[in-house]
Structures are given as structure tokens and as C-alpha cells.
mmCIF file as gemmi writes it, N, C-alpha and C atoms, coordinates in Angstrom:
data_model
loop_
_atom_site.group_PDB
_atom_site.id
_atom_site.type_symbol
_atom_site.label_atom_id
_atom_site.label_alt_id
_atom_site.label_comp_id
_atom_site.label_asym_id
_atom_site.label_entity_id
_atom_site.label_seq_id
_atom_site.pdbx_PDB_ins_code
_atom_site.Cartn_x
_atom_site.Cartn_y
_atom_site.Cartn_z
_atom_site.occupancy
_atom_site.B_iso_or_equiv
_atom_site.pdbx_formal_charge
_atom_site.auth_seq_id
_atom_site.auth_asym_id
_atom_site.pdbx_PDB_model_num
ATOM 1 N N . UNK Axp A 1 ? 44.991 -31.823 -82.608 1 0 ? 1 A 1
ATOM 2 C CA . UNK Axp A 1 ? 44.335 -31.676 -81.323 1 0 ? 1 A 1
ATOM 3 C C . UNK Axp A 1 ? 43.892 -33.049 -80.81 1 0 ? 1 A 1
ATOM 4 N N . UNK Axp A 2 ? 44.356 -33.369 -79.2 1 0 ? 2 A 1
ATOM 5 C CA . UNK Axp A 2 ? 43.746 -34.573 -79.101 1 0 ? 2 A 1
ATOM 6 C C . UNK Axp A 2 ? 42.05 -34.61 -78.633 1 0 ? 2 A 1
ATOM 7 N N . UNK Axp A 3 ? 41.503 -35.89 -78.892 1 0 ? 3 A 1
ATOM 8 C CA . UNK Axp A 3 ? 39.96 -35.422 -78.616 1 0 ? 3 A 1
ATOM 9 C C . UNK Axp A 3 ? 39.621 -36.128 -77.799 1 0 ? 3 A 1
ATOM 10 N N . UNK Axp A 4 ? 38.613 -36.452 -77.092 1 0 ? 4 A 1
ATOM 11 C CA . UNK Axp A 4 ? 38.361 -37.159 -76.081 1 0 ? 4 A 1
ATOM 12 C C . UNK Axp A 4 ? 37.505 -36.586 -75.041 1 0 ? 4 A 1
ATOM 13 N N . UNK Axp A 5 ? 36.988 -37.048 -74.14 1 0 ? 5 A 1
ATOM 14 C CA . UNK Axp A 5 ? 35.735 -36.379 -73.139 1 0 ? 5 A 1
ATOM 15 C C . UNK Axp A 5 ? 35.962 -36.75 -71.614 1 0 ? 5 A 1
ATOM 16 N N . UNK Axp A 6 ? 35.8 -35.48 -71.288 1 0 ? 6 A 1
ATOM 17 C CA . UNK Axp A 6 ? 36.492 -35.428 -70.081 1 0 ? 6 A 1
ATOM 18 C C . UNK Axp A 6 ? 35.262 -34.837 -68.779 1 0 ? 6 A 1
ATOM 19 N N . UNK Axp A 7 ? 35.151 -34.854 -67.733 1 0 ? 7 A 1
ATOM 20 C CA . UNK Axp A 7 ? 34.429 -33.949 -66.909 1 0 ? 7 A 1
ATOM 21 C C . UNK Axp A 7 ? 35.198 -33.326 -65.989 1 0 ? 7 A 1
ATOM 22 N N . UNK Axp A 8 ? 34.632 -32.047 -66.096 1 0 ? 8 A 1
ATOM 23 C CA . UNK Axp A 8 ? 35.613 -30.721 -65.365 1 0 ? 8 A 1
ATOM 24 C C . UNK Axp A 8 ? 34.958 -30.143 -64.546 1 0 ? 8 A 1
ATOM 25 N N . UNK Axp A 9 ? 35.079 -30.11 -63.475 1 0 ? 9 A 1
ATOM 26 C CA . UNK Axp A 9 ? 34.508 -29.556 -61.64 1 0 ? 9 A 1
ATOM 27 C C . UNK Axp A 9 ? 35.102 -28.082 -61.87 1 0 ? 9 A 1
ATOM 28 N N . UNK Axp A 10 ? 33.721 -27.081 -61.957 1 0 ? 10 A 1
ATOM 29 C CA . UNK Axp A 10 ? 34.286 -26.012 -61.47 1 0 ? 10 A 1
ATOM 30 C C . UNK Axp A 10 ? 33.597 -25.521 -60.28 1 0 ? 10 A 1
ATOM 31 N N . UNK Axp A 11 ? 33.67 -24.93 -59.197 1 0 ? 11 A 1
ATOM 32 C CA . UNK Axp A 11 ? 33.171 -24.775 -58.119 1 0 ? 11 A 1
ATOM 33 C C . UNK Axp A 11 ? 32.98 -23.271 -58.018 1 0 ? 11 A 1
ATOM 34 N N . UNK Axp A 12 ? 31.839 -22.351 -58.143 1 0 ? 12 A 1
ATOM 35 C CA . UNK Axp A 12 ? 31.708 -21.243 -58.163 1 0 ? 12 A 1
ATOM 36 C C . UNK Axp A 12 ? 31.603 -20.804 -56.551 1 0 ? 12 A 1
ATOM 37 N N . UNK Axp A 13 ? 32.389 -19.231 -56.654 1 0 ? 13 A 1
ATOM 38 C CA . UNK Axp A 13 ? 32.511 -18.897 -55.113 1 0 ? 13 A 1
ATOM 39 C C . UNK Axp A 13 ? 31.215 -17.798 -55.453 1 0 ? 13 A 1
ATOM 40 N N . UNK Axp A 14 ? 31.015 -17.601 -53.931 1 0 ? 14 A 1
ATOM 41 C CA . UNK Axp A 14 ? 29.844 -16.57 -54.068 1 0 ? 14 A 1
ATOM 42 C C . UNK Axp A 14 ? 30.36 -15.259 -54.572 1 0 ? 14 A 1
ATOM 43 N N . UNK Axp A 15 ? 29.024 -14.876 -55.038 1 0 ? 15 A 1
ATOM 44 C CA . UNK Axp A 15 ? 29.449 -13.553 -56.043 1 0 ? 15 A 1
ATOM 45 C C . UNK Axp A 15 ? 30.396 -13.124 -57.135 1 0 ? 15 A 1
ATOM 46 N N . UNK Axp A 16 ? 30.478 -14.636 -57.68 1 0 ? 16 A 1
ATOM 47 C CA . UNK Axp A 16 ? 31.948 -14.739 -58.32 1 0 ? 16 A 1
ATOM 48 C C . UNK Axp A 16 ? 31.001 -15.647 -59.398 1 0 ? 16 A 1
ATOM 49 N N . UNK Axp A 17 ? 31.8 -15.362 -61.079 1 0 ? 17 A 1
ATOM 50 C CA . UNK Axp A 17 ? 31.585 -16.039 -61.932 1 0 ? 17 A 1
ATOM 51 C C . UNK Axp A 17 ? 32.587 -17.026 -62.38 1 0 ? 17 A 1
ATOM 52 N N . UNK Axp A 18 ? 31.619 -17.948 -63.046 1 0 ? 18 A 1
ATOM 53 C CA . UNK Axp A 18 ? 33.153 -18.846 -63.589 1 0 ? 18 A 1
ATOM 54 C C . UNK Axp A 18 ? 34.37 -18.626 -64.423 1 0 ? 18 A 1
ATOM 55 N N . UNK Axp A 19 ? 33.773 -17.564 -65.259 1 0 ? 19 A 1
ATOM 56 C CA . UNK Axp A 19 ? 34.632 -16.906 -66.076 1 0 ? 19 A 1
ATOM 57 C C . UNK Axp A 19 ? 34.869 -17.253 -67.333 1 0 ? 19 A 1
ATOM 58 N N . UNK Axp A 20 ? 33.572 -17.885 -68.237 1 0 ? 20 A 1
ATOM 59 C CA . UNK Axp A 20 ? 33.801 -18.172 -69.551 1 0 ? 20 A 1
ATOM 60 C C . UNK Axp A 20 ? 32.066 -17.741 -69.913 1 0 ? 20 A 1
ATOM 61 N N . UNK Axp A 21 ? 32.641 -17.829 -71.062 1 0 ? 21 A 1
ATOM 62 C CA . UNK Axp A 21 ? 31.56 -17.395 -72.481 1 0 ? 21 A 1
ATOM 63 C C . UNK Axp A 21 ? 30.798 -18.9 -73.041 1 0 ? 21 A 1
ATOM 64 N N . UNK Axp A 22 ? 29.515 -18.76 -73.111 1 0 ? 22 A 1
ATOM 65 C CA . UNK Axp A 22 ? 29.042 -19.961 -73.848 1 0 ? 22 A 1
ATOM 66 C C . UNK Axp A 22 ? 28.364 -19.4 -75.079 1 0 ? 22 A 1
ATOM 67 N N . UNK Axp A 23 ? 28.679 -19.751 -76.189 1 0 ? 23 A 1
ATOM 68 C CA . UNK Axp A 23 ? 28.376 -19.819 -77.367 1 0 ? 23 A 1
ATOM 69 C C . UNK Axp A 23 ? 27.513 -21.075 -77.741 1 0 ? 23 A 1
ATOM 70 N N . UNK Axp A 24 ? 26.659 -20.666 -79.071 1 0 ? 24 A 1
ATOM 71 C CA . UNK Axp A 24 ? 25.984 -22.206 -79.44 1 0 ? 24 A 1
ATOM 72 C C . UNK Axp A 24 ? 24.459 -22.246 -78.574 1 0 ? 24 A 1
ATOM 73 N N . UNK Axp A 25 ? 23.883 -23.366 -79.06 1 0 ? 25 A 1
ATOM 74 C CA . UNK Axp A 25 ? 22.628 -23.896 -78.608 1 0 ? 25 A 1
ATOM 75 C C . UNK Axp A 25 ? 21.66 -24.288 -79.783 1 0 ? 25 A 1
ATOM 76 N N . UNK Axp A 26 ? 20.387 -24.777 -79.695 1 0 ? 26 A 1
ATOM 77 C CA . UNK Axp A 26 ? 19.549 -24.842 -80.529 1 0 ? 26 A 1
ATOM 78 C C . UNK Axp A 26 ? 19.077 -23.767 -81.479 1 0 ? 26 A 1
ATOM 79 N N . UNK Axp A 27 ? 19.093 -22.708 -80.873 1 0 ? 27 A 1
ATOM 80 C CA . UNK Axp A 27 ? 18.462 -21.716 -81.302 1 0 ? 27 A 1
ATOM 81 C C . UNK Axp A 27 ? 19.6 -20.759 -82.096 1 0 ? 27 A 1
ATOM 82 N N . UNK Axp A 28 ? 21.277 -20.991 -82.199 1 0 ? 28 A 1
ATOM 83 C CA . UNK Axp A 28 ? 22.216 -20.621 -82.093 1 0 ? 28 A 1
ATOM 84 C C . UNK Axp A 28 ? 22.731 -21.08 -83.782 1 0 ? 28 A 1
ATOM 85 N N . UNK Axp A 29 ? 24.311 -21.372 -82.867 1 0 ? 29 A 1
ATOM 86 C CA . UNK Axp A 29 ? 25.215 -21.659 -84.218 1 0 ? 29 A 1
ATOM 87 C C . UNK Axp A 29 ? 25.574 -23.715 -84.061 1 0 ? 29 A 1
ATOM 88 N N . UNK Axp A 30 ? 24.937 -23.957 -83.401 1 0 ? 30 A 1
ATOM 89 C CA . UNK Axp A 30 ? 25.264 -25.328 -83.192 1 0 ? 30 A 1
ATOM 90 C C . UNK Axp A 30 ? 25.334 -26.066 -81.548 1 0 ? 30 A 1
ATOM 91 N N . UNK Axp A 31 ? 26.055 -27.201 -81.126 1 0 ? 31 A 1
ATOM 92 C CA . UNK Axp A 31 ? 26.564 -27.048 -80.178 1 0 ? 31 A 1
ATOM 93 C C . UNK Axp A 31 ? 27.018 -26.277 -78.755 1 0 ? 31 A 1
ATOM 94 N N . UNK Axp A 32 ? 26.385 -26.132 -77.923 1 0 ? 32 A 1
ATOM 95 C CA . UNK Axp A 32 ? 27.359 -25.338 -76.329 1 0 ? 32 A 1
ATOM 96 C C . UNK Axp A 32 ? 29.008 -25.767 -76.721 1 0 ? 32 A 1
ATOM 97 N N . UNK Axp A 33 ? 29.649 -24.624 -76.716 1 0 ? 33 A 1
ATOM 98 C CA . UNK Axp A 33 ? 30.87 -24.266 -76.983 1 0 ? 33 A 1
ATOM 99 C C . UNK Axp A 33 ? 31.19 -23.4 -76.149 1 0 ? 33 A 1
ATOM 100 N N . UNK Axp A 34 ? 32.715 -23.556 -75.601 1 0 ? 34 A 1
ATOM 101 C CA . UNK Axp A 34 ? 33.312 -22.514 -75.005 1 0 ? 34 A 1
ATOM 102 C C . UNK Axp A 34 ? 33.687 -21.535 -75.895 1 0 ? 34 A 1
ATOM 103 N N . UNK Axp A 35 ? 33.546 -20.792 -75.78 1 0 ? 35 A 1
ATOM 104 C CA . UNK Axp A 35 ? 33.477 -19.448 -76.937 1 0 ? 35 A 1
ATOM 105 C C . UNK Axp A 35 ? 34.555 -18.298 -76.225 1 0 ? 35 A 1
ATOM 106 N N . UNK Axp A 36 ? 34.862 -17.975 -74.972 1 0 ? 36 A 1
ATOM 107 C CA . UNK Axp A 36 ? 35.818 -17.01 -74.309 1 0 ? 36 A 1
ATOM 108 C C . UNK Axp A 36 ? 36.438 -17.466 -72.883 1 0 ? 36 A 1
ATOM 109 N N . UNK Axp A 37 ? 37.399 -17.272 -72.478 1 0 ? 37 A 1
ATOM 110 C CA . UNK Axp A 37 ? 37.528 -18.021 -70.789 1 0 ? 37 A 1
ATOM 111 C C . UNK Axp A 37 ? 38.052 -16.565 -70.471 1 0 ? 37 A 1
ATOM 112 N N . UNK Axp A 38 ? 37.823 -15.866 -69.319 1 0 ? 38 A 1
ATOM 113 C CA . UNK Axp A 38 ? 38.245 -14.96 -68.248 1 0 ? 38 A 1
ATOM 114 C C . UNK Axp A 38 ? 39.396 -14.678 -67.922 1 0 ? 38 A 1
ATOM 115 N N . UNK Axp A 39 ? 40.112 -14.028 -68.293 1 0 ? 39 A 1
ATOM 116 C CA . UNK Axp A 39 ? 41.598 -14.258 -67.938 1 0 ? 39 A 1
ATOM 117 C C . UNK Axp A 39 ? 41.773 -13.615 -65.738 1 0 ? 39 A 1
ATOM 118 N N . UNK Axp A 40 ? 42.14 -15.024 -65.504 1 0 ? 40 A 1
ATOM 119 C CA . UNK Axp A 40 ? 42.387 -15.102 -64.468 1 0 ? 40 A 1
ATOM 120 C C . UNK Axp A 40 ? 41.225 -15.894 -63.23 1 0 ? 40 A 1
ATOM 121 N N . UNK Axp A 41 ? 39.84 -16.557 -64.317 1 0 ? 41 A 1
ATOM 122 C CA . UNK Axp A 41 ? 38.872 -16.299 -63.846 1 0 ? 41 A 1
ATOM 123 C C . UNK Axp A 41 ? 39.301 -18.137 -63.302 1 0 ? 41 A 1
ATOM 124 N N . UNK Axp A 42 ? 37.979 -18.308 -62.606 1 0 ? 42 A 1
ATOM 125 C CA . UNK Axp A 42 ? 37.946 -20.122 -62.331 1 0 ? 42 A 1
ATOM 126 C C . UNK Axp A 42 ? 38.032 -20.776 -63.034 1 0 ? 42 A 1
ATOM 127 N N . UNK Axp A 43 ? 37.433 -20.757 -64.081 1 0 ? 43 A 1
ATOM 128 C CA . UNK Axp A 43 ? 37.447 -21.642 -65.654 1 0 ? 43 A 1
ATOM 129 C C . UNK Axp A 43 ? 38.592 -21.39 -66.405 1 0 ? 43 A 1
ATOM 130 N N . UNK Axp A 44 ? 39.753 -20.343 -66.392 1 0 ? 44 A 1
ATOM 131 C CA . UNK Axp A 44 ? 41.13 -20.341 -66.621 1 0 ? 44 A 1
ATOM 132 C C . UNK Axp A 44 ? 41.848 -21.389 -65.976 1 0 ? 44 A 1
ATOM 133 N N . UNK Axp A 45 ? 41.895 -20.674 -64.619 1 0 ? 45 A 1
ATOM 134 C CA . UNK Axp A 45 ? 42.529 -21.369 -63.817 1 0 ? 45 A 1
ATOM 135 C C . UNK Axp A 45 ? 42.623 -23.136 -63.621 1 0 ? 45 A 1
ATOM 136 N N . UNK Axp A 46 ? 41.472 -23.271 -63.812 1 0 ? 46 A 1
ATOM 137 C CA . UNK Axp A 46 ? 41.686 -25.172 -64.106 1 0 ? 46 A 1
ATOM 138 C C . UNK Axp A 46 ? 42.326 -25.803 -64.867 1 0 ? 46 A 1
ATOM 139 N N . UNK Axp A 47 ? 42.706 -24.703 -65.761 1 0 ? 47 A 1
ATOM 140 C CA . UNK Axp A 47 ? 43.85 -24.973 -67.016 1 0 ? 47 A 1
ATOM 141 C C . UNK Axp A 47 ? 43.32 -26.648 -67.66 1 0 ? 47 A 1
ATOM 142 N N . UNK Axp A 48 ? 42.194 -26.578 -68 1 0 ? 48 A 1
ATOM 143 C CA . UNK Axp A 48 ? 41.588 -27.609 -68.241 1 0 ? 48 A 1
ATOM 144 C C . UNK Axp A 48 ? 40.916 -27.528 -69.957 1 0 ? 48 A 1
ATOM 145 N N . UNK Axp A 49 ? 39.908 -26.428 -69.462 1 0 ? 49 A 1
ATOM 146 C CA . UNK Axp A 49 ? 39.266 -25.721 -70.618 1 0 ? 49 A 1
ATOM 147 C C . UNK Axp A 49 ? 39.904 -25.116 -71.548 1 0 ? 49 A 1
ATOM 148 N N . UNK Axp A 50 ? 39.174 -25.4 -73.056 1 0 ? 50 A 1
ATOM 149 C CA . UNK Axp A 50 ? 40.137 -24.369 -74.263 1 0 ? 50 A 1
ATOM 150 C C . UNK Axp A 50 ? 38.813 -24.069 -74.693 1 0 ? 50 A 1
ATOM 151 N N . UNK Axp A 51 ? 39.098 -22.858 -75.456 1 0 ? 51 A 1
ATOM 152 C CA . UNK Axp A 51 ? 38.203 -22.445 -76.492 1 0 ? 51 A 1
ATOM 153 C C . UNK Axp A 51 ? 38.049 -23.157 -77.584 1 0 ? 51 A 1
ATOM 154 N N . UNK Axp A 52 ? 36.327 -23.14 -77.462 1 0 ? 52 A 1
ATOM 155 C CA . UNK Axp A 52 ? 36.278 -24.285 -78.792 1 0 ? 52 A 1
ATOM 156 C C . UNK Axp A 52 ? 35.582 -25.578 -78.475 1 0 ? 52 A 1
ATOM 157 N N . UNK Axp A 53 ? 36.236 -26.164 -76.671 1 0 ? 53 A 1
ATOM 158 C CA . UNK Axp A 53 ? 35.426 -27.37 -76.241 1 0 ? 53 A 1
ATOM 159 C C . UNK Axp A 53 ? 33.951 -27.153 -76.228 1 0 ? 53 A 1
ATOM 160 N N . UNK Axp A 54 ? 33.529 -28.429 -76.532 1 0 ? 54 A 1
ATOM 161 C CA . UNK Axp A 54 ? 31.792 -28.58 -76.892 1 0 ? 54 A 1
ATOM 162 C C . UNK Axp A 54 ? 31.063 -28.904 -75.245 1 0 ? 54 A 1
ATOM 163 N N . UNK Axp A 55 ? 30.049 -28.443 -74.721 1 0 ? 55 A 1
ATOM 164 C CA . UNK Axp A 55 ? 29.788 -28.724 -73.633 1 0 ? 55 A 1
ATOM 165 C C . UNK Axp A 55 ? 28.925 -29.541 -73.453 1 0 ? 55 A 1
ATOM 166 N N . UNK Axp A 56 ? 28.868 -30.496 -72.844 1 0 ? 56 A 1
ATOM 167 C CA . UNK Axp A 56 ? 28.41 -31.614 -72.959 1 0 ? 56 A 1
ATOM 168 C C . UNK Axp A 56 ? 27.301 -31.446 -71.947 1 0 ? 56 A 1
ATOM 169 N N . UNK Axp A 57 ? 26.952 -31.52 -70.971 1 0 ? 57 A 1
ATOM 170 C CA . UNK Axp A 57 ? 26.337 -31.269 -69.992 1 0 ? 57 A 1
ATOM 171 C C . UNK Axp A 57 ? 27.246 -30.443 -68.954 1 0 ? 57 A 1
ATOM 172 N N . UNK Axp A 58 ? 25.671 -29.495 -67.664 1 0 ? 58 A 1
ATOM 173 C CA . UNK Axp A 58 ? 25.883 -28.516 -66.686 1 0 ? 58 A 1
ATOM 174 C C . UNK Axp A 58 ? 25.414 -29.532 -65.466 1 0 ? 58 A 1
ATOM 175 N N . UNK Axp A 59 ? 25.722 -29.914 -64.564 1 0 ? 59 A 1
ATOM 176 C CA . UNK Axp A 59 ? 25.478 -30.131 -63.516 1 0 ? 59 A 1
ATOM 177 C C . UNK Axp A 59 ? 24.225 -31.923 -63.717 1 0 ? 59 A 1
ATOM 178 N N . UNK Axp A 60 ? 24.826 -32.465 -64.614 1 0 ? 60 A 1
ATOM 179 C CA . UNK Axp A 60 ? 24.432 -33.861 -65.267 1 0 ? 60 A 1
ATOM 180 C C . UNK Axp A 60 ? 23.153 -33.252 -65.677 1 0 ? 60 A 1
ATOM 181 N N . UNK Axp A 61 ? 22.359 -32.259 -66.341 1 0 ? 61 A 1
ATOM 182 C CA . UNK Axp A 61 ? 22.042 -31.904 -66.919 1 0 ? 61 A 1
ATOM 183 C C . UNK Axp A 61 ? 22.844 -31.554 -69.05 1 0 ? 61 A 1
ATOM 184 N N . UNK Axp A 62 ? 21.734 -32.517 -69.453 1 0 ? 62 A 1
ATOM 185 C CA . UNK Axp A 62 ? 22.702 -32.808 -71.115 1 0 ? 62 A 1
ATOM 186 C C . UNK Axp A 62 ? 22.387 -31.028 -71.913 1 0 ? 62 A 1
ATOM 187 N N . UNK Axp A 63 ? 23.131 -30.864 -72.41 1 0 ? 63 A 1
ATOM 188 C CA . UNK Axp A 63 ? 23.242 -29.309 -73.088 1 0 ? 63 A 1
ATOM 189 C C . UNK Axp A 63 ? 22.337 -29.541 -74.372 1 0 ? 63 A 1
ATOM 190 N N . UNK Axp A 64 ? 22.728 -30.754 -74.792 1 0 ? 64 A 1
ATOM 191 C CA . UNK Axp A 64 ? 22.196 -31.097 -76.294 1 0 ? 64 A 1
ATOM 192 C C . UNK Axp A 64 ? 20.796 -30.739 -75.893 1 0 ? 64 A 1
ATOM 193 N N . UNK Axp A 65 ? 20.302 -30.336 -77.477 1 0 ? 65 A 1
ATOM 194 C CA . UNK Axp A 65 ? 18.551 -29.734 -77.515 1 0 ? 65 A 1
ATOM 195 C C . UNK Axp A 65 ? 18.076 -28.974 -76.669 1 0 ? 65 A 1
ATOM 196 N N . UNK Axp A 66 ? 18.699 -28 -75.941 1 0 ? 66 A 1
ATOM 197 C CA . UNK Axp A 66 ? 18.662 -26.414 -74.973 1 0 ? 66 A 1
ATOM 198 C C . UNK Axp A 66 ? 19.28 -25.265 -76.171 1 0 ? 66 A 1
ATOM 199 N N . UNK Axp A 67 ? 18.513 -24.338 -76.009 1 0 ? 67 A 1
ATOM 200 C CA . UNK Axp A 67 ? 18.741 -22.944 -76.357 1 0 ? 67 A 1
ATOM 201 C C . UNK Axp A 67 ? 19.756 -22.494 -75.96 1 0 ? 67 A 1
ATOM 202 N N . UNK Axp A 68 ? 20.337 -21.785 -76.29 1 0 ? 68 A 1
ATOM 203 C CA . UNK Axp A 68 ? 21.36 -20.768 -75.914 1 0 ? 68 A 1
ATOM 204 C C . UNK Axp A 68 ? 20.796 -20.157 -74.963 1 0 ? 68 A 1
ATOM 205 N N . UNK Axp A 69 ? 20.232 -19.385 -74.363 1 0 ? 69 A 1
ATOM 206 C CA . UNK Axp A 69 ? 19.514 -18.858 -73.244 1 0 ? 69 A 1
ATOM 207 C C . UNK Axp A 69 ? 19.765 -19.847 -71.982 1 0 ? 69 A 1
ATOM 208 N N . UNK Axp A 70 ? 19.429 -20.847 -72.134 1 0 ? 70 A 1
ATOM 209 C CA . UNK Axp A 70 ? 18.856 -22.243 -71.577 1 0 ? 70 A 1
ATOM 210 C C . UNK Axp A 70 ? 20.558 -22.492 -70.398 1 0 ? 70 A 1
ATOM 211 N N . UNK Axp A 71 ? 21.525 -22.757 -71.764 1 0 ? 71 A 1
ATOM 212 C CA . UNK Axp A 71 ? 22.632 -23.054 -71.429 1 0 ? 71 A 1
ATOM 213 C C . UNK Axp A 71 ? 23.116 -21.65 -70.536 1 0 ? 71 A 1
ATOM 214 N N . UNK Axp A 72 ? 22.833 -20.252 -70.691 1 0 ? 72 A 1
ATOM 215 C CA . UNK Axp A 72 ? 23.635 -19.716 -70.04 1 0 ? 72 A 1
ATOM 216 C C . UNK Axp A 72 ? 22.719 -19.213 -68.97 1 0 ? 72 A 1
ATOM 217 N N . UNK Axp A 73 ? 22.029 -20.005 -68.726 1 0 ? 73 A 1
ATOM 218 C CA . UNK Axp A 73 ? 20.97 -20.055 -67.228 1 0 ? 73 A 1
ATOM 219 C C . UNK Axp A 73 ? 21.772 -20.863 -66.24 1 0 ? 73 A 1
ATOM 220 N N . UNK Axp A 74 ? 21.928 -22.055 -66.783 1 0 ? 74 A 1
ATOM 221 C CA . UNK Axp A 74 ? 22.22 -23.793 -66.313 1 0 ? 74 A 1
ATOM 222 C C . UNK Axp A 74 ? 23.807 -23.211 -65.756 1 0 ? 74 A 1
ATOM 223 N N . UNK Axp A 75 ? 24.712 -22.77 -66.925 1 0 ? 75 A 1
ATOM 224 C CA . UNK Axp A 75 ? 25.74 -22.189 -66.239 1 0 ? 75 A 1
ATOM 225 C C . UNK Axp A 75 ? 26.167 -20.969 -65.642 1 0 ? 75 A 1
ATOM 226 N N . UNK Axp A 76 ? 25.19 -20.072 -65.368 1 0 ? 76 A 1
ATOM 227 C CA . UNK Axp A 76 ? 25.387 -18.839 -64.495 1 0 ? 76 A 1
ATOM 228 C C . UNK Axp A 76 ? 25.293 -19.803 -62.989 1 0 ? 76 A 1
ATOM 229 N N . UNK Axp A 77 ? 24.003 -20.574 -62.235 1 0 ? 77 A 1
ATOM 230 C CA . UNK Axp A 77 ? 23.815 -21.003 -61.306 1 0 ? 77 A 1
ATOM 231 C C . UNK Axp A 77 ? 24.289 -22.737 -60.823 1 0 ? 77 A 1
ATOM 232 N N . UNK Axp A 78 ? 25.378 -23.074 -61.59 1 0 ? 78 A 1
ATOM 233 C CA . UNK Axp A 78 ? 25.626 -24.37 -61.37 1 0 ? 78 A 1
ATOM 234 C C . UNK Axp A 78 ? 27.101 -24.265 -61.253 1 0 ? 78 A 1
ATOM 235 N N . UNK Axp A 79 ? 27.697 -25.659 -60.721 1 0 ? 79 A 1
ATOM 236 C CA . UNK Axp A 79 ? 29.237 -25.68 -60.576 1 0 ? 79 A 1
ATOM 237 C C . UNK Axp A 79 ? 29.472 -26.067 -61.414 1 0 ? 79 A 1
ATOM 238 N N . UNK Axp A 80 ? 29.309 -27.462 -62.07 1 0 ? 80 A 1
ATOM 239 C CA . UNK Axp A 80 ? 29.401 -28.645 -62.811 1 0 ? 80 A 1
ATOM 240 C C . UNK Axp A 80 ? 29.714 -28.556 -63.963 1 0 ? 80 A 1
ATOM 241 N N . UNK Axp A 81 ? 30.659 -28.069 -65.226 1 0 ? 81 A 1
ATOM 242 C CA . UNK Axp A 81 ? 30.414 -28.308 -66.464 1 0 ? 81 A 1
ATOM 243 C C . UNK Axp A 81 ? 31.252 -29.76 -66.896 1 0 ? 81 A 1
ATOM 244 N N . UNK Axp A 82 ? 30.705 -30.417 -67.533 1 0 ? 82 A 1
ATOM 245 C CA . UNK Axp A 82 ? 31.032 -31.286 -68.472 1 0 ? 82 A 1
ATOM 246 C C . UNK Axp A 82 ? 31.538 -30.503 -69.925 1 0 ? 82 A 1
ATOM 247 N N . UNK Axp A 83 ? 32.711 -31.444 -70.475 1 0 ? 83 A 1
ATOM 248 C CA . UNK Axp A 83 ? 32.824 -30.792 -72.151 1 0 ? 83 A 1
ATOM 249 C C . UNK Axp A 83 ? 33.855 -31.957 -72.427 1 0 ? 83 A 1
ATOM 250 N N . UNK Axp A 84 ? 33.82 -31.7 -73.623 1 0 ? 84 A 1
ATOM 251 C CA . UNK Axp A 84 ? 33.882 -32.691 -75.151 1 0 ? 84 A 1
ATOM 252 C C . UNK Axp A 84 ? 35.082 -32.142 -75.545 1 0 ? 84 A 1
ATOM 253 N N . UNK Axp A 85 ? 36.289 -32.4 -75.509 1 0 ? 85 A 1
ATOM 254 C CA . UNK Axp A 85 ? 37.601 -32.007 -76.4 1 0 ? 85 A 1
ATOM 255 C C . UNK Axp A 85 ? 38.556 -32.874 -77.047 1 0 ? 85 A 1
């Protein structure tokens, strides 16, 4: 796998989710991780994201030392994810 860090624009439409799963946090199993992507959803479609990338920051907000809760607050209401692959 190649690794490297990248930032990925997703732009949420109204009433519409991005379409992935966040796994992980402080309180969790480690790391913000993409844990599921939507089949067909925005976060598919960028064909960017894999399962597994570490999320680095939501909207230049850093993921590191946030809860799991925390993280899937930051990304229900933001465009922005950053991640680590």
C-alpha cells in the first residue's frame, strides 16, 4: 500500500450525508479511521477514500485527542475531511 497524506474536499449537499463510517477516537479503538464508505455516496464517489485511511483532521480541525463522539459530530456538519493513507 502506498502511504502518504493527502487532503480530500468533500462538499456535503443539503440533506445529504457524506457517506462513510468513522471508527476510532480517544475513547475508542485508536485513531479516526474510515471504517465503511456508502456505496454510491459522496465519499465513494471521490474515489479518493479507502477503508482503513486514518483521519487526520475535519474542517482544519486535528482529530487527534477527540472522542469518537467528537469526530462523528465534526463530520456529520462539516465538508472538509483530511486523511492519512
Amino acid at each position: 500500500a502506498i502511504k502518504g497524506r493527502t487532503t480530500v474536499e468533500l462538499i456535503k449537499r443539503d440533506n445529504c450525508s457524506l457517506g462513510l463510517t468513522i471508527s476510532g477516537g480517544t475513547d475508542k479503538d485508536g485513531k479516526p479511521k474510515v471504517a465503511q464508505l456508502k456505496t454510491n455516496s459522496i465519499a465513494q464517489k471521490a474515489d479518493v477514500l479507502e477503508i482503513g485511511d486514518i483521519i487526520l483532521g475535519i474542517n482544519s480541525i486535528k482529530t487527534a485527542g477527540l472522542i469518537h463522539e467528537r469526530n462523528i459530530v465534526f463530520a456529520s456538519v462539516n465538508d472538509i475531511v483530511s486523511n492519512d493513507f
